[in-house]
C-alpha positions as CSV (number, residue, x, y, z in Angstrom):
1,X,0.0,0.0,0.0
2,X,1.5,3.2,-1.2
3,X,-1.0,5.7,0.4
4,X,-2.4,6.8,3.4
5,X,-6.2,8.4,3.6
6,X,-6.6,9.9,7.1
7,X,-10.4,10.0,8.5
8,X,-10.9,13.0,10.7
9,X,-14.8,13.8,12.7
10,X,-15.3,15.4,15.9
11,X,-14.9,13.2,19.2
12,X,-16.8,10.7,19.1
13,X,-18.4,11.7,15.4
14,X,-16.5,8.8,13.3
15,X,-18.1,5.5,13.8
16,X,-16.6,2.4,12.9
17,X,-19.8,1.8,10.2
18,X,-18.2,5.4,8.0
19,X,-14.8,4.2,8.1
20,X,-15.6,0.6,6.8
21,X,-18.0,1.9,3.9
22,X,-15.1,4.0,2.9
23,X,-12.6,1.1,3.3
24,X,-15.1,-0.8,0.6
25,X,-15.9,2.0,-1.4
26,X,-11.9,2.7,-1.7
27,X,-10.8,-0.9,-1.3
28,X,-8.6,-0.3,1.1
29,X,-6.8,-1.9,3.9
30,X,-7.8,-2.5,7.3
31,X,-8.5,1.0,8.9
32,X,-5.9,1.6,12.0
33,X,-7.3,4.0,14.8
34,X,-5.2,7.0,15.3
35,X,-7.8,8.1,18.4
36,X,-11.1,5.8,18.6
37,X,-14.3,7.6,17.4
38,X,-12.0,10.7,16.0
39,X,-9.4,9.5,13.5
40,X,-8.3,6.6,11.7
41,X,-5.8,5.6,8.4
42,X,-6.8,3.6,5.5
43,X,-4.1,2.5,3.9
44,X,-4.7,2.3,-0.1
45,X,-2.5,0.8,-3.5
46,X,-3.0,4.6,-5.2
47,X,-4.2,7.9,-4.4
48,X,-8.0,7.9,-4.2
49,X,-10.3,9.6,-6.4
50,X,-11.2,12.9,-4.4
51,X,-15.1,12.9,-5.5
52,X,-15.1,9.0,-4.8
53,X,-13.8,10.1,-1.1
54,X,-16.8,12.5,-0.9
55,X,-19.5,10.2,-2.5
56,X,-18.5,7.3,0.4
57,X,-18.4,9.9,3.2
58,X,-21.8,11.6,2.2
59,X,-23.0,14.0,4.6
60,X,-21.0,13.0,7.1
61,X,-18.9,15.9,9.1
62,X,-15.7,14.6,8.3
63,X,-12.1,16.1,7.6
64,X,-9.9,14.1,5.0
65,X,-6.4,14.0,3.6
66,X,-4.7,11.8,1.0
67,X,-1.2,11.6,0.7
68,X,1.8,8.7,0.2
69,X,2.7,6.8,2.5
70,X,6.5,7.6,2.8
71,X,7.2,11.4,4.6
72,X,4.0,12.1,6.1
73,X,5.7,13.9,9.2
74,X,6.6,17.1,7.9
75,X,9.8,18.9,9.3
76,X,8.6,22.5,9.2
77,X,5.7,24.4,9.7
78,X,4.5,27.9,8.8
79,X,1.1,29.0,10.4
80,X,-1.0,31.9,9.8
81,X,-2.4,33.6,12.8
82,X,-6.1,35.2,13.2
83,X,-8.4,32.7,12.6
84,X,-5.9,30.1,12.5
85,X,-3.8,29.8,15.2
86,X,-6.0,32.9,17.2
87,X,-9.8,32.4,16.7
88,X,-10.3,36.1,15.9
89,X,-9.1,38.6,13.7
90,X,-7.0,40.7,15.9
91,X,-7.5,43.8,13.9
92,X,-10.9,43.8,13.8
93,X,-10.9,43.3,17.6
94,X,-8.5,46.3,17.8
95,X,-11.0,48.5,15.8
96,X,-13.5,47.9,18.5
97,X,-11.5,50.0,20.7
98,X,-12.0,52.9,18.5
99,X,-15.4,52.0,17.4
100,X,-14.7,50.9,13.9
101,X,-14.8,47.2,14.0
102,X,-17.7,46.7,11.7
103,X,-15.7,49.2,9.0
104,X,-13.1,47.9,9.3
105,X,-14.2,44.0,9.5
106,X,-15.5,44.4,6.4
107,X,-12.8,45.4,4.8
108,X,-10.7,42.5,6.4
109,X,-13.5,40.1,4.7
110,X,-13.1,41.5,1.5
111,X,-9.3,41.0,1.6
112,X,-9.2,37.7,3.3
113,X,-11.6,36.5,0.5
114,X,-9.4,38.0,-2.6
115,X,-11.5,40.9,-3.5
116,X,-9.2,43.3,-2.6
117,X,-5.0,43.8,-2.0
118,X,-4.0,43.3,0.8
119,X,-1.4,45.6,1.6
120,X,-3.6,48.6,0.3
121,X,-6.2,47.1,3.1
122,X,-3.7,46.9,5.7
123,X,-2.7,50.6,5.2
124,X,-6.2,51.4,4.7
125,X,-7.5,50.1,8.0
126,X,-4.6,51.3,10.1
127,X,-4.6,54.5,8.9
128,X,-8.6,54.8,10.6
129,X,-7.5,53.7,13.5
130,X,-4.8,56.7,13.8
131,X,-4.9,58.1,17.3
132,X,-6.1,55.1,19.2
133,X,-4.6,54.2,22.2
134,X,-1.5,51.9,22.9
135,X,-3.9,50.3,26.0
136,X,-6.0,48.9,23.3
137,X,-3.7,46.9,22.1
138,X,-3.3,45.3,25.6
139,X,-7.0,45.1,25.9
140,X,-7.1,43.2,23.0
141,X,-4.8,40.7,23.4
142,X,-5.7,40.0,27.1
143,X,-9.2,38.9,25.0
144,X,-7.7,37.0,22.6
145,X,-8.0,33.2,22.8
146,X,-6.3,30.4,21.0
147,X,-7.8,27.8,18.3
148,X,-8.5,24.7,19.5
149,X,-5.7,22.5,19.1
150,X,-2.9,25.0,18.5
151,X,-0.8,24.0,21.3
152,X,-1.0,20.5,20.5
153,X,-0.1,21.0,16.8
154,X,3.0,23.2,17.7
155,X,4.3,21.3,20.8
156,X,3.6,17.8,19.0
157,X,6.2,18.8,16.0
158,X,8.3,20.6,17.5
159,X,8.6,17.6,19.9
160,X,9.3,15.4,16.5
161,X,11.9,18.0,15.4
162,X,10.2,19.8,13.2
163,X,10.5,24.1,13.1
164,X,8.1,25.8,13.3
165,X,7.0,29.2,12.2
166,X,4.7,32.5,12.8
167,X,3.9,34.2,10.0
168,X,0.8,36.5,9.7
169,X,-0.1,39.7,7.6
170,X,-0.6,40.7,11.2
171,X,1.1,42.7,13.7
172,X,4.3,42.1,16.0
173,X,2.2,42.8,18.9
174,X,0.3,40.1,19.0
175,X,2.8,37.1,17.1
176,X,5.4,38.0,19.2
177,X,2.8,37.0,22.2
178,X,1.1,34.2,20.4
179,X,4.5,32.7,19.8
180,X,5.5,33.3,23.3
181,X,2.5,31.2,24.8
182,X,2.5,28.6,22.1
183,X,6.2,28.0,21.5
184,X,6.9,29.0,17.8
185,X,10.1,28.9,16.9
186,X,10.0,32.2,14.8
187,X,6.9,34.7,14.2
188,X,7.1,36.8,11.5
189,X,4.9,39.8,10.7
190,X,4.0,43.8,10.6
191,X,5.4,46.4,12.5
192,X,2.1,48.8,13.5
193,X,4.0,52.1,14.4
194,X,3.0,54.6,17.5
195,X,4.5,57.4,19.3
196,X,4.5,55.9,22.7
197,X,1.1,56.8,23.6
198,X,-0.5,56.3,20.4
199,X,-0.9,54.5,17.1
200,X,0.3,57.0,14.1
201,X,-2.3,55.5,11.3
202,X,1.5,53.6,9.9
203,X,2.4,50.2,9.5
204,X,6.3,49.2,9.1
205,X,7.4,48.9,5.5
206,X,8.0,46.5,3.5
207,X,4.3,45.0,4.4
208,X,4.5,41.0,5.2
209,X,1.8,40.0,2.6
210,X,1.0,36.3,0.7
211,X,4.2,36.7,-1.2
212,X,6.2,36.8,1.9
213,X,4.6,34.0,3.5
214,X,6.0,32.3,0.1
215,X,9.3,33.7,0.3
216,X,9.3,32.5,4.3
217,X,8.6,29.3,3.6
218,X,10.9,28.9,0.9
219,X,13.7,30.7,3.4
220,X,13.2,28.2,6.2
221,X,12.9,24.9,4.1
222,X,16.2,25.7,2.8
223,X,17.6,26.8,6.2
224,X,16.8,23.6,7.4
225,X,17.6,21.5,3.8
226,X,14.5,20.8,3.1
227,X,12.1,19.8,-0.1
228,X,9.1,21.5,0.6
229,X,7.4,18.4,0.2
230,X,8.3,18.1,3.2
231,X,6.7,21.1,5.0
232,X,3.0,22.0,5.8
233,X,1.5,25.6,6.1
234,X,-2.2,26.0,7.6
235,X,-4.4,29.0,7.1
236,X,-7.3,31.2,5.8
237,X,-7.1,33.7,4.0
238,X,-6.2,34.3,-0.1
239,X,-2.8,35.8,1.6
240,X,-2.6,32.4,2.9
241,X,-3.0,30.5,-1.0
242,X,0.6,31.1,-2.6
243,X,2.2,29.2,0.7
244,X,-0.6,26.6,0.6
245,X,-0.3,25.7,-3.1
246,X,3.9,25.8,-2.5
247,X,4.0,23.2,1.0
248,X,4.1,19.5,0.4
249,X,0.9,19.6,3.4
250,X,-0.9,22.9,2.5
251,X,-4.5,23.4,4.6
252,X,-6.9,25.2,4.0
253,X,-8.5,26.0,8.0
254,X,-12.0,26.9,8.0
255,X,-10.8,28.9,5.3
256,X,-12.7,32.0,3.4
257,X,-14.1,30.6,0.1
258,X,-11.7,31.4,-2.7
259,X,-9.0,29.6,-0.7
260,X,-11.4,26.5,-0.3
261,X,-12.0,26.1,-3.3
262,X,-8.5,25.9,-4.3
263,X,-6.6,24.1,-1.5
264,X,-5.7,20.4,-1.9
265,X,-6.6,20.0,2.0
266,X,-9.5,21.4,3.9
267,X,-10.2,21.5,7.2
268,X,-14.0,22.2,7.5
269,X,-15.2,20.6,10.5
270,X,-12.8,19.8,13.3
271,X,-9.6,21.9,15.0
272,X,-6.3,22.1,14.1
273,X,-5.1,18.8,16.1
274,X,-6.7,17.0,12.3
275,X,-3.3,18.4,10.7
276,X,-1.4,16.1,13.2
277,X,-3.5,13.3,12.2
278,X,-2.9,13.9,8.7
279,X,0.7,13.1,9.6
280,X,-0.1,10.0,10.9
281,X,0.4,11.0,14.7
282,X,-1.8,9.2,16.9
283,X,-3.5,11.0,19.8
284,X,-1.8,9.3,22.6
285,X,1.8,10.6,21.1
286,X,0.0,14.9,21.1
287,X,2.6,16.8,23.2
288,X,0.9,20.0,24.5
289,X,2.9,23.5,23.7
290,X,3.3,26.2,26.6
């Protein structure tokens, strides 16, 4: 068996009934449990037919990735940050403070989803929030909360060797904490300028946008001498797409739907711990981050 399809549900959501009708409708091998009732392997002779996949899984709520056998651990990572790694948008949580956040949330949709660039956004939403308070910036990240499963993802492949990276069309205020409390190896992102008391309506130039997410991932692969076959990225946004279509494991996390419909991998239904199981990591082997 050359391949590897990886069955991912919510606790408790994938019964032993789904994964046999797609062992039969695949003809695959016996299915091996990576954590009962959540994940499990079926080992296959080729890559499977994606819409026979979704035909034998129906309506089911189910995450899936196909993929060879050989190198499923990936050695590096690169993560985006809000609403990846972070279940909010941190600048749109910031323009609450000055009473913008549905302006300015909608601009952030309209990037995120392609419509717009995304450095003329940035710059366009930090310059309406000129003037606001440095204390917001506390205030917000003292409400930010991680994604589900962030801690395990990072501290599982790091514990496995694997580097692993920040990087986020975001601001160094909050990476630099996120990375802090989840243990990335590097975070990487924009500089939102201030005078000491308040923000200036300026963000740091050059702006970190999807072809620097490229450009990192292609920089720390070949730090570490590495295909990137053998590296995963997770995240979003169409900033997100260039590093996704680039990684040998590109997800696309609950993603906005131009990168959805593009990405090889989707994770529609469950938290980031399925990107672990796509590696072939069982749950008793998770290594929490922190």
């Amino acid at each position: 068996m050359t391949h590897v399809l990886t069955l991912v549900a919510r606790p408790g959501d994938l019964s032993p009934a789904l994964v046999a009708r797609v062992c039969d409708a695949l003809r695959g091998g016996a299915a091996e449990w990576l954590s009962p009732g959540e994940a499990a392997d079926i080992a296959l002779p080729a890559p499977p037919d994606a819409d026979a996949v979704r035909d034998a899984l129906g309506s089911a709520p189910a995450d899936w990735h196909a993929g060879p056998a050989e190198g499923r651990r990936k050695q590096l990572l690169i993560a985006d940050m809000d609403s990846t790694i972070v279940t909010t948008e941190t600048l749109d949580e910031l323009a609450a403070f000055a009473g913008l956040k549905d302006r300015i949330a909608e601009i952030t949709r309209r990037s995120m989803n392609g419509e717009v660039d995304f450095a003329e956004a940035l710059r366009l939403r930090v310059g309406m929030l000129k003037g606001l308070g440095l204390e917001a910036l506390e205030r917000t990240w003292q409400a930010t909360r991680l994604m589900p499963g962030a801690a395990e993802l990072v501290g599982t492949m790091r514990a496995h060797g694997a580097l692993t990276a920040l990087v986020s069309g975001g601001f160094t205020f909050f990476t630099g904490r996120v990375a802090d409390k989840v243990g990335f190896d590097v975070h990487r992102s924009n500089e939102l300028l201030h005078d000491g008391t308040v923000l200036t309506g300026k963000v740091g130039e050059p702006i970190l946008d999807r072809d620097a997410k490229l450009a990192t991932l292609r920089e720390l692969a070949a730090q570490r001498g590495l295909a990137l076959e053998h590296t995963l990225a997770v995240g979003d946004g169409a900033n997100d797409l260039a590093m996704l279509r680039a990684a040998g494991l590109g997800v696309a996390y609950h993603a906005k739907p131009i990168v959805a419909a593009e990405a090889r991998t989707r994770v529609d239904h469950t938290d980031l711990r399925a990107l672990l199981f796509f590696q072939g990591y069982p749950a008793h082997a998770f290594v929490t981050a922190g």
